[in-house]
N, C-alpha and C positions, 0 to 999 in steps of 0.2 A: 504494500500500500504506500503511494507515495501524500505528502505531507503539502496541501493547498491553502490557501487563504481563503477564508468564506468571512469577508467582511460584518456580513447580516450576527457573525457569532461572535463578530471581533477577538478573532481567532483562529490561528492556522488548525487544519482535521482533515485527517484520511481519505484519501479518494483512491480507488483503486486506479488511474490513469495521473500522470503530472497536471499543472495549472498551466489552461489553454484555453486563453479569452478570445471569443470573437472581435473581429475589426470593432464591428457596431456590436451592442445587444438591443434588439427587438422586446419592448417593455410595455407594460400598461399599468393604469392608473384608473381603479374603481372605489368612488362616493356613494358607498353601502347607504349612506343616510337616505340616499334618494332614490332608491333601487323601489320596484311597485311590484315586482314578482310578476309581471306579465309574461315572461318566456318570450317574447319576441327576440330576445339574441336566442336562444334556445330552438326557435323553427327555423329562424335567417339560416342558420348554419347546419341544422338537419336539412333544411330543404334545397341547400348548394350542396353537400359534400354527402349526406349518409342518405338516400334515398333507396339504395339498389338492396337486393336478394344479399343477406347475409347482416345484413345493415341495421333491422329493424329496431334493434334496442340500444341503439348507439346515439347516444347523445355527448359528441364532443366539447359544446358548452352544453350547461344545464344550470339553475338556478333552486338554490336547497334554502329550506327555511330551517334557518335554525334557533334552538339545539336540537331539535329533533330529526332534524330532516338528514337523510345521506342517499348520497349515489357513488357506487354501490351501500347496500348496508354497512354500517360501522366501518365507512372505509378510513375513518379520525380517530374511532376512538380506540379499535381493536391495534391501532400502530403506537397509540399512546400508550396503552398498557403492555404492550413489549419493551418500550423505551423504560420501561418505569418511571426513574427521578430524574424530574428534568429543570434544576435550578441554574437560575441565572443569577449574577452576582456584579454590578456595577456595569451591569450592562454587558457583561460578558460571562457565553452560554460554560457553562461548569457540568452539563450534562453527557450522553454520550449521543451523536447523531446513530440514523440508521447504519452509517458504515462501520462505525466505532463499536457499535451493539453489537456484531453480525460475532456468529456463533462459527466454529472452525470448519471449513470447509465453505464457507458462505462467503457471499460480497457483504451482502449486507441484510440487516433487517427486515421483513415483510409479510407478508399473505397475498395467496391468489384466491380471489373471491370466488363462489360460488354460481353455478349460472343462474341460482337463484336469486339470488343477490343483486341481479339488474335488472329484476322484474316490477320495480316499485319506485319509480324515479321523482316519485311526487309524494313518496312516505314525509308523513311528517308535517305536509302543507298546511302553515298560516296555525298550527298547536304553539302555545303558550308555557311559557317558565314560570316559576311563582308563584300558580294557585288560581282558582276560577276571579273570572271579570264579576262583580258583582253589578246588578243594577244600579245604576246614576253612581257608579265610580268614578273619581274624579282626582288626577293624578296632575300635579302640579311643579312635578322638581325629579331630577336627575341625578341618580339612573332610576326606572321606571322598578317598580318592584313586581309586576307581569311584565313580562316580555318576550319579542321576538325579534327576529331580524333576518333581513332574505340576501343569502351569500352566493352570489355568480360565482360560476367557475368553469373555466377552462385550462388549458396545459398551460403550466407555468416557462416553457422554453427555460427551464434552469439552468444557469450555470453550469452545476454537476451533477447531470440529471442521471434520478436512478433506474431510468429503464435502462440508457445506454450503457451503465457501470453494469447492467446483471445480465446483456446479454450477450453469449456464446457465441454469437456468428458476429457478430460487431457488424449490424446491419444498422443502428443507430449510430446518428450522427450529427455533430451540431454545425449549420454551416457558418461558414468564417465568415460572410459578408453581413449577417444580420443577425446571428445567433437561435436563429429557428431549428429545431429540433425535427429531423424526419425519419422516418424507417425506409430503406432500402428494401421493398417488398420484391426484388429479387435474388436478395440473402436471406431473406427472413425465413426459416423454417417452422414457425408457428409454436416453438415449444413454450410460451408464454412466459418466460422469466423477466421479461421485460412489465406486466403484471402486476408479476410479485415484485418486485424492485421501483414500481415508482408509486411513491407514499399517497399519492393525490387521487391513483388510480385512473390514470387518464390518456393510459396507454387500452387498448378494446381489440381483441381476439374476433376475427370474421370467420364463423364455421366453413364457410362455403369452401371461401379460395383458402383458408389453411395457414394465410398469416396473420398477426397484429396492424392495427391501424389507429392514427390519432391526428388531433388537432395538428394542420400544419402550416397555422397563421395567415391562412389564407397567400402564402406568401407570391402569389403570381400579382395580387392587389398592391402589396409594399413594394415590389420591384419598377409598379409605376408611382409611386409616392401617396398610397392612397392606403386608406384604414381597413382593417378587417371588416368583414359580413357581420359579425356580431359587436360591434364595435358602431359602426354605421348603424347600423336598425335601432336599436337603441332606444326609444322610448323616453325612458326620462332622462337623459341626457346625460348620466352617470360616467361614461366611458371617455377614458384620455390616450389615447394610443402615440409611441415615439418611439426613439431607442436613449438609451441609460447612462451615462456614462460612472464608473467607479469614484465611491467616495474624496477622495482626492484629485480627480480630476471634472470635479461637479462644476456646471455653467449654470448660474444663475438665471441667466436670461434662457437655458434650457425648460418648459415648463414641470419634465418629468422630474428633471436632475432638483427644479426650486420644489416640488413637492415632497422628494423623497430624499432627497439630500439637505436641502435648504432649511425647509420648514420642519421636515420629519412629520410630516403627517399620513403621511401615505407610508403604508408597511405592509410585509410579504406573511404571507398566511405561514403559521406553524415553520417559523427558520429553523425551529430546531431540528428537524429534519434533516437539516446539513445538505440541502441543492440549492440552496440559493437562489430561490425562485424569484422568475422576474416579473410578475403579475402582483400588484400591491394594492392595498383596502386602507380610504379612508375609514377609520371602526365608527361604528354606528354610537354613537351619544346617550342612547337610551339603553344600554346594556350593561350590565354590572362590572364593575373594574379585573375582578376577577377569571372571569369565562373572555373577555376581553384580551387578557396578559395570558391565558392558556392558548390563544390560537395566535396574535400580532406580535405575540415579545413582550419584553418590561418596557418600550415604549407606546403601549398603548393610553396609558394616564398622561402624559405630554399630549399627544397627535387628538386626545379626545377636548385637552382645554384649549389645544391650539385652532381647533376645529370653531371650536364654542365663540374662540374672540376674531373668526375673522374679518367680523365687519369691521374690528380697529385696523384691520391690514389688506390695503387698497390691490395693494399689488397680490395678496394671496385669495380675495375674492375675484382679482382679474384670471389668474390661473383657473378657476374651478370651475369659473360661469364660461370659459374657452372648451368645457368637457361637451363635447358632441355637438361643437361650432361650427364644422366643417366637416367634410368627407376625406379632406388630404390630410397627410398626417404633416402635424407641427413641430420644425424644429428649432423655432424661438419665440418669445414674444417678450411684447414692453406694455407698458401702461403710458396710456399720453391722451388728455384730456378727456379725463373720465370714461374713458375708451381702455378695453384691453385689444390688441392689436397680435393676432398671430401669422406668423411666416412660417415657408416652407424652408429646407435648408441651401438652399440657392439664396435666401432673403428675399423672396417675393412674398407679396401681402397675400392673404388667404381668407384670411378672416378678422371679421371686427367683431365686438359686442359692446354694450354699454356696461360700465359699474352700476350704474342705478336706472332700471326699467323709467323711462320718462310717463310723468303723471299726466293724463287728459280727462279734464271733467266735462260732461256735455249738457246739457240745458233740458231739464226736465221736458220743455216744450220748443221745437223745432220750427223757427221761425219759415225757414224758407222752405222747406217739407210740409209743413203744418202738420204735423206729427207730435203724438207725445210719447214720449220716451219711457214705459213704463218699468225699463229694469234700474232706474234711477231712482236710489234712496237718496 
């Protein structure tokens, strides 16, 4: 096993291959606060990529309520209870990742789900933590004592991802120019290790043809400068799509690098996992600090006050309200007269929005229409 830097653990750990960054990494940036649970990135992307014979229960993104909710079943928690103790200490992980756990003869850590197990992709939907709602309840302060919250997911393009470290034909592979992770489905000999080795589960077994198949960033859309299918459909505007650059080489004027570098409010699901995943969650506000710091890190109490104050911060409400501004993907932006302003990475304009929705009041009665306005309080 050779010895990598996984920043997110701030701390060098085991990887069965040396440390081998892509030119770019291909990143994103979801505001769980605003997430509605519609599945529409959920069909965008079943209805481009997994439609065919063999396909039917393949959901590359998918969208889980949680704590209840998984796909496959207990694909979080049955990985946490192998990890066992998994303390953090000044911000640096003291626990052991999947490669560090891995039992003799092993890469690493895991379980291959059951084909039962991905029969129920909506287990869980919109179930509460806390206790029954009562009638005329009425919750006033933060974190909510019921709750829920609806967590997107797709393939993290990790760093040091664990399907590529477990499998035996080395048909995974992460490419240099953007860091998307793909299977060579003419190496791939279908023995699933790839499976059991990636913690998220977000590698998928197709009976038919006999190999593995997964999320793969859409990447024919990024090679013309343009956002993923579930990225774009988007609905509530949640989604920030770009590429990342590493903590000491953060650009402010980057918006992913000012979210997830800058501000640190944007954070990578369960790092203690040790891949380094590059798909990062604003954490939802109304959730207990606890269940919070079990899946984002011990920076989840920071990213959730810094969340709370960002109407004192002009330029980090200019990042968030740029989430699903455009279709191309952005690789800067500034703030200039109440305006956030995003460009592509040539420095062409792409997109604008305002910091503050401009207010219009309109006149109960409509002189030159002779109309009256009756949805005017």
């Amino acid at each position: 096993m050779a010895k990598v830097n996984n920043w997110q653990l701030s701390r060098e750990m085991e990887f069965p291959y040396g440390e081998s960054r892509s030119n770019r990494q291909w990143a994103g940036v979801f505001d769980i606060n605003k997430c509605i649970g519609c599945q529409t990135c959920s069909l965008a992307c079943k209805t481009t990529w997994t439609t065919g014979r063999g396909q039917e229960y393949m959901f590359w993104n998918n969208v889980e309520t949680k704590p209840y909710g998984y796909y496959p079943l207990g694909w979080d928690v049955k990985l946490l209870e192998m990890l066992e103790t998994q303390e953090w200490g000044n911000g640096v992980y003291q626990g052991k990742t999947i490669f560090e756990a891995k039992q003799a003869g092993e890469k690493m850590v895991g379980f291959t789900p059951e084909d039962e197990d991905w029969s129920y992709p909506n287990i869980g939907e919109d179930e509460i933590a806390g206790g029954p709602v009562s009638q005329g309840m009425y919750i006033n302060y933060l974190p909510h004592p019921v709750w829920f919250f609806y967590l997107p997911r797709t393939c993290n393009h990790c760093t040091y991802p664990g399907c590529l470290a477990a499998c035996p034909r080395k048909a995974i592979y992460k490419r240099k120019e953007d860091g998307v992770v793909l299977i060579d489905q003419k190496r791939c000999r279908g023995y699933r290790k790839c499976l059991k080795g990636c913690p998220y589960k977000k590698t998928m077994y197709r009976v038919n043809t006999r190999v593995s198949e997964k999320c793969i960033g859409c990447y024919p859309k990024i090679e013309q400068g343009l956002i993923s299918q579930c990225f774009e459909m988007c609905i509530g505007k949640i989604r920030m799509q770009g590429f990342l650059n590493t903590p000491e080489k953060a650009d402010p004027a980057n918006p992913l690098d000012f979210l997830v570098h800058i501000k640190k409010v944007a954070l990578p699901s369960y790092p203690q996992f040790g891949t380094e995943p590059n798909i990062y969650y604003i954490p939802p506000k109304q959730v207990p600090l606890d269940y919070l710091t079990q899946i984002f890190g011990p920076g989840a109490k920071k990213a959730v006050e810094t969340y709370k104050n960002a109407k004192e911060d002009e330029k980090l409400i200019g990042a968030l309200l740029l989430t699903g501004s455009t279709e191309k993907l952005i690789g800067s932006f500034k703030i200039q007269n109440g305006q956030a302003i995003g460009y592509d990475r040539k420095g062409n304009e792409i997109t604008r929005v305002p910091i503050k929705e401009p207010t219009v009041v309109r006149p109960h009665y409509d002189k030159r229409l002779d109309v009256y306005r009756l949805d005017v309080t």
